[in-house]
C-alpha positions in Angstrom: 110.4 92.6 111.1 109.9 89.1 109.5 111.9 86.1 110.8 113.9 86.2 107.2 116.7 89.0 106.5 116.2 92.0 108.1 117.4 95.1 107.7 121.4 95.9 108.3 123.5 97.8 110.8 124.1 101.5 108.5 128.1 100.2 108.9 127.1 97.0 106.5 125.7 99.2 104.1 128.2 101.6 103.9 131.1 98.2 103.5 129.8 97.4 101.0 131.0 100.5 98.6 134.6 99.3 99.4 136.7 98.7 96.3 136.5 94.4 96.0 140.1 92.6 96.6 141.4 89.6 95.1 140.2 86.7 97.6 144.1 85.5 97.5 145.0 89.6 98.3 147.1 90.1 101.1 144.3 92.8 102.6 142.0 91.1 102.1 143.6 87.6 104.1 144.2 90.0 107.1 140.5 91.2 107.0 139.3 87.5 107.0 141.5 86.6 109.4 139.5 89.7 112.1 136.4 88.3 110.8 137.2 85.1 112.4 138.5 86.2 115.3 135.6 88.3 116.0 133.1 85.3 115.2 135.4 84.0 118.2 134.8 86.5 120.4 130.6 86.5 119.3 130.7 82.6 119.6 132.8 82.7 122.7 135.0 80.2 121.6 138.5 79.5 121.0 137.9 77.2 118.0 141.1 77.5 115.6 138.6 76.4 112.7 136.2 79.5 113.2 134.9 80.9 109.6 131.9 82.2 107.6 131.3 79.5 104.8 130.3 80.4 101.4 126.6 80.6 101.7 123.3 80.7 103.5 122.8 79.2 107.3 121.8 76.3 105.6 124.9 75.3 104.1 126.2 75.9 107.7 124.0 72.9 108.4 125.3 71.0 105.5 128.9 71.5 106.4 128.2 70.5 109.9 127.0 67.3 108.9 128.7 65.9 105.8 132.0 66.9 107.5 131.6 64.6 110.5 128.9 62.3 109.4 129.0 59.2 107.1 127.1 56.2 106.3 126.3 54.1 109.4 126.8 56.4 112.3 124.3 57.3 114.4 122.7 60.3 114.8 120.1 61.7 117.5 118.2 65.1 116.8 116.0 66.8 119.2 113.4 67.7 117.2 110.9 70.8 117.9 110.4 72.9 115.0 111.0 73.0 111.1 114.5 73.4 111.3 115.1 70.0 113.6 113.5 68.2 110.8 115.6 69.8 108.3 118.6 68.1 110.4 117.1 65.0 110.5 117.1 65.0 106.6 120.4 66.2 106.1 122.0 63.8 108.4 119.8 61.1 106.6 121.6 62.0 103.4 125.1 61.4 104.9 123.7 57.6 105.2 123.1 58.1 109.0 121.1 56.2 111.4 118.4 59.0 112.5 117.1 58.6 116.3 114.8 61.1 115.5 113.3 62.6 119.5 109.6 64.5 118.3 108.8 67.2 121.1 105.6 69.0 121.2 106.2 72.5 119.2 105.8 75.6 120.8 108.2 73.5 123.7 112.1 73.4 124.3 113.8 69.9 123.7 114.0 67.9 127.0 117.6 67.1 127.4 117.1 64.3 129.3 115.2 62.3 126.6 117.9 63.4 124.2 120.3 61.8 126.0 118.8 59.0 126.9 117.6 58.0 123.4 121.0 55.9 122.3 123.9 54.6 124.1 126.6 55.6 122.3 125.8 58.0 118.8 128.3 59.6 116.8 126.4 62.7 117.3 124.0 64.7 119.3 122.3 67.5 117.0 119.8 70.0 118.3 118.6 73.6 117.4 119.7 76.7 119.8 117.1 78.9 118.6 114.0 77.2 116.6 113.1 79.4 114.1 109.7 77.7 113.6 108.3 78.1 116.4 110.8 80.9 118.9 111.6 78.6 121.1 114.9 78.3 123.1 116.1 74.8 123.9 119.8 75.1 126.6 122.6 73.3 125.4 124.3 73.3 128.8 122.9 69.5 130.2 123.4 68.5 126.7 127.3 69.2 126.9 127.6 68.2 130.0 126.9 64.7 129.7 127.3 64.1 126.1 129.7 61.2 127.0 131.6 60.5 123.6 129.1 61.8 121.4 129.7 65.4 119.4 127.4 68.0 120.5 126.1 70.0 117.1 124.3 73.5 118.0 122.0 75.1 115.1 122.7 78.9 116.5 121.2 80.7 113.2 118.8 82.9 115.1 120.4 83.2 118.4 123.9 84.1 117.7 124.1 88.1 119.0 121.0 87.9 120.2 120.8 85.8 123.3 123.7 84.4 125.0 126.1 81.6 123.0 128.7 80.1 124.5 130.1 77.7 123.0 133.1 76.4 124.9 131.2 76.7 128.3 128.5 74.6 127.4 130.3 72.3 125.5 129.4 72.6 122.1 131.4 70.8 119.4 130.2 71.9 116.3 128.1 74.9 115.7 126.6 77.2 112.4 124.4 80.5 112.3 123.7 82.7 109.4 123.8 86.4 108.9 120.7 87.9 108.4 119.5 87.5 111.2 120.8 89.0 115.1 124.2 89.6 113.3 122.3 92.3 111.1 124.1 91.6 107.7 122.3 90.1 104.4 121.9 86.8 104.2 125.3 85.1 102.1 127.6 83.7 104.9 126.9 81.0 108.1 129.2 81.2 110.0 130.8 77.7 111.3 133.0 77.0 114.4 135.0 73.7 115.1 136.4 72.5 118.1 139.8 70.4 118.2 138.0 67.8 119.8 135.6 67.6 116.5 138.7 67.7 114.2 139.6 64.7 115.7 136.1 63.2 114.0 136.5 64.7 110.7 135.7 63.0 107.6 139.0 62.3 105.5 136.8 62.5 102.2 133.1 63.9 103.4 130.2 64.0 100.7 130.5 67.2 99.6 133.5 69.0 97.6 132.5 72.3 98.0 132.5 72.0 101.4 135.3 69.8 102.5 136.9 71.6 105.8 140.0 69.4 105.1 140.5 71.9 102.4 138.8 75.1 103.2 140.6 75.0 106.7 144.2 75.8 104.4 142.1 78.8 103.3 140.6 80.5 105.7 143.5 79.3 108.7 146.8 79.8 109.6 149.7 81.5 108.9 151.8 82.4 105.6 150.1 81.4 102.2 147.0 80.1 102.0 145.8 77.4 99.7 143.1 78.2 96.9 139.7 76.7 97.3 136.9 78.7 96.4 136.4 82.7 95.1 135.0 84.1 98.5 132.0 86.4 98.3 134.3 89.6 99.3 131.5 92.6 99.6 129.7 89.7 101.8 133.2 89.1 103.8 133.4 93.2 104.6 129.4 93.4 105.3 129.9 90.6 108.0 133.1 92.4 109.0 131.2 95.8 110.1 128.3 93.6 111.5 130.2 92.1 113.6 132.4 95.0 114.4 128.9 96.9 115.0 127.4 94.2 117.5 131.0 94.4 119.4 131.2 97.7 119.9 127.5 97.4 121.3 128.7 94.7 123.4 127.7 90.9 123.6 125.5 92.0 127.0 124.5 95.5 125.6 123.0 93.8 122.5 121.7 90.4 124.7 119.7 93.3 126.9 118.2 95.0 124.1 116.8 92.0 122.5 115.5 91.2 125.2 113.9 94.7 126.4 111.7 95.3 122.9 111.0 91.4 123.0 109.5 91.8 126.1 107.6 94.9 125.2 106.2 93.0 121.7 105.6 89.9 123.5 103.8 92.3 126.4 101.7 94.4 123.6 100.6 91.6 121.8 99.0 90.3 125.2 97.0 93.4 125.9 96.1 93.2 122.3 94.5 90.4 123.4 96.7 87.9 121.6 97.6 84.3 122.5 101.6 83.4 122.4 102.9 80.4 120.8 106.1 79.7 122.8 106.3 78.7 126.2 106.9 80.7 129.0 110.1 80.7 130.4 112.0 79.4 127.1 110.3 82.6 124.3 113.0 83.9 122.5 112.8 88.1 122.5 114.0 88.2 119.1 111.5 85.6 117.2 108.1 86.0 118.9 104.8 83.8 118.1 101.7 84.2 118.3 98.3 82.9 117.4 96.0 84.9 115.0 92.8 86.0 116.7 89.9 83.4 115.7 88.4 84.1 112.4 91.1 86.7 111.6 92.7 85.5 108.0 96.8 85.5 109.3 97.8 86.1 105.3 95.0 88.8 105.1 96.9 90.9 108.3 100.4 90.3 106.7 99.8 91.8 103.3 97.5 95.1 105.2 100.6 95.7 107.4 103.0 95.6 104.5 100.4 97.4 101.9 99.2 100.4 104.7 101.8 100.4 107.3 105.2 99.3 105.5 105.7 96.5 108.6 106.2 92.8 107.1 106.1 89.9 109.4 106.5 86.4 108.7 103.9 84.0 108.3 103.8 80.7 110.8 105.5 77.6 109.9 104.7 73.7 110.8 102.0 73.9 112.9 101.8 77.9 113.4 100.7 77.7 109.0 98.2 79.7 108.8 97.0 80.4 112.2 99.5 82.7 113.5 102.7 85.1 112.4 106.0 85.2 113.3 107.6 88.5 114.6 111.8 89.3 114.1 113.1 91.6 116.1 116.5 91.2 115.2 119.9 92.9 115.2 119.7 96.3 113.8 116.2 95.7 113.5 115.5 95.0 117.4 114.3 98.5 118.5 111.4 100.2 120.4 110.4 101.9 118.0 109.8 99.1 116.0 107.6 97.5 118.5 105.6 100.7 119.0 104.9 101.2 114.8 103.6 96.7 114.7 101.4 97.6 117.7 99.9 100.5 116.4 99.1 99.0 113.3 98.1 95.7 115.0 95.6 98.0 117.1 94.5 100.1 114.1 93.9 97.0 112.0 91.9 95.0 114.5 89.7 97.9 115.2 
């Protein structure tokens, strides 16, 4: 129940006993090529250039930037959380100009100062779902008055857990991970491009590795495909029954769970007696936060629930450090009966 990699849909598990193909294997082409039209359909998108990358959510974020960002452009981030600043640095590596917008945490970026804060930038970047602090920020005004600027989403935690749609709200360029509301290990982000971004991509971007000039002859179109990297297969099937799980669910189906045992958490924690991080109105069911009661030691409460009660949250990050926790409810994970087994323990442990 932490904010980190929880625990898989029983179809992940059970993909990942399948004999392992060559990553050049006609099999195993056609199974990529359903991985990425699911992400589509999870994404809502009809991005050509739709694809799990090689590695964590953060080398989502890496590709996102180096791909379309180079020395001199200009770059604003909304920044609310941990993960905004994490943007900020990685677009500061490419050799961008950073126009670096500070909200208060615990709040959703403002759009409007977003928008306002430059002219004309190469790029608008701003986190769906802030890990940090379980706050939702809407993309929607964002995309809708971008002007010429790329819109870049950060979906890692929302993706199949609240509602992502990337074409209707205009996102350009957008990554998740998943271990977290997709209910697979952590190995793959997935990455989704739209032709209007191609348009904008770097003909030699910073990093080899993940160059989408090249990796795009991989994991796209027809006939033979052109060698780039080994892809992690067992990862490539595990995200393959994730997604297939969460589909069969339904986008809605799985959107309305989320949001029923958040509600019930975020609801028990307050006749625990406990304070909530995230504003009202923009609390994300699936990452809850909330404040430690005073003179309760947060760390103390973590390693008693994990020791006695086999329950791990997360510790709080950025400001939340060590006065409050962070709560996952996510994917496979997001059940009532995991609500009911935290607040027992919660009640039992604060006596």
């Amino acid at each position: 129940m932490g904010p980190g990699p929880c625990n898989p849909y029983p179809e992940v598990i059970e993909a990942y006993a399948r004999p392992v193909l060559g990553h050049l294997d006609p099999d195993f082409i056609a199974l990529m090529d359903e991985v990425n039209d699911r992400l589509r359909r999870v994404f809502q998108t009809a991005n050509q250039l739709t694809f799990a990358v090689s590695g964590t959510g953060s080398a989502g974020m890496e590709a996102a930037f180096v791909n379309f960002v180079g020395p001199g452009d200009t770059v604003v981030v909304g920044v609310n959380g941990v993960f905004g600043q994490r943007m900020c640095d990685v677009a500061a590596r490419c050799g961008a100009e950073v126009v670096r917008i500070d909200h208060e945490w615990g709040r959703p970026v403002d759009p409007e100062r977003v928008l306002n804060a430059h002219p004309n930038p190469k790029l608008i970047a701003v986190v769906h779902a802030e890990t940090s602090t379980g706050v939702r920020s809407d993309l929607d005004v964002l995309g809708a008055n971008k002007g010429d600027a790329l819109l870049l989403a950060d979906c890692v935690t929302s993706l199949g857990g609240i509602d992502v749609q990337i074409d209707a709200w205009g996102v350009d360029i957008a990554y998740s991970g998943t271990q977290k509301c997709l209910g697979v290990p952590p190995g793959l982000a997935p990455l989704t491009v739209s032709e209007r971004a191609l348009g904008h991509l770097r003909p030699v971007p910073q990093s080899w590795y993940l160059d989408l000039n090249m990796i795009a002859k991989y994991v796209t179109g027809d006939g033979a495909r052109a060698y780039h990297h080994t892809a992690p297969i067992s990862m490539v099937y595990a995200l393959h029954a994730g997604l297939g799980a969460l589909l069969d669910e339904g986008l809605e189906a799985s959107h309305a769970r989320h949001a029923d045992v958040g509600l019930a958490l975020q609801r028990g924690l307050a006749d625990l007696g406990l304070e909530l991080f995230a504003a009202e109105g923009y609390r994300l069911p699936q990452l809850t936060t909330v404040y430690a009661p005073d003179g309760v030691p947060e760390a103390e409460v973590r390693a008693e629930l994990l020791r006695d009660y086999g329950v791990e949250i997360g510790g709080g990050l950025g400001e939340l450090a060590g006065k409050g926790w962070r709560i996952g409810l996510m994917g496979h994970t997001a059940r009532q009966r995991n609500v009911a087994a935290l607040l027992g323990a919660l009640a039992a442990i604060f006596g």
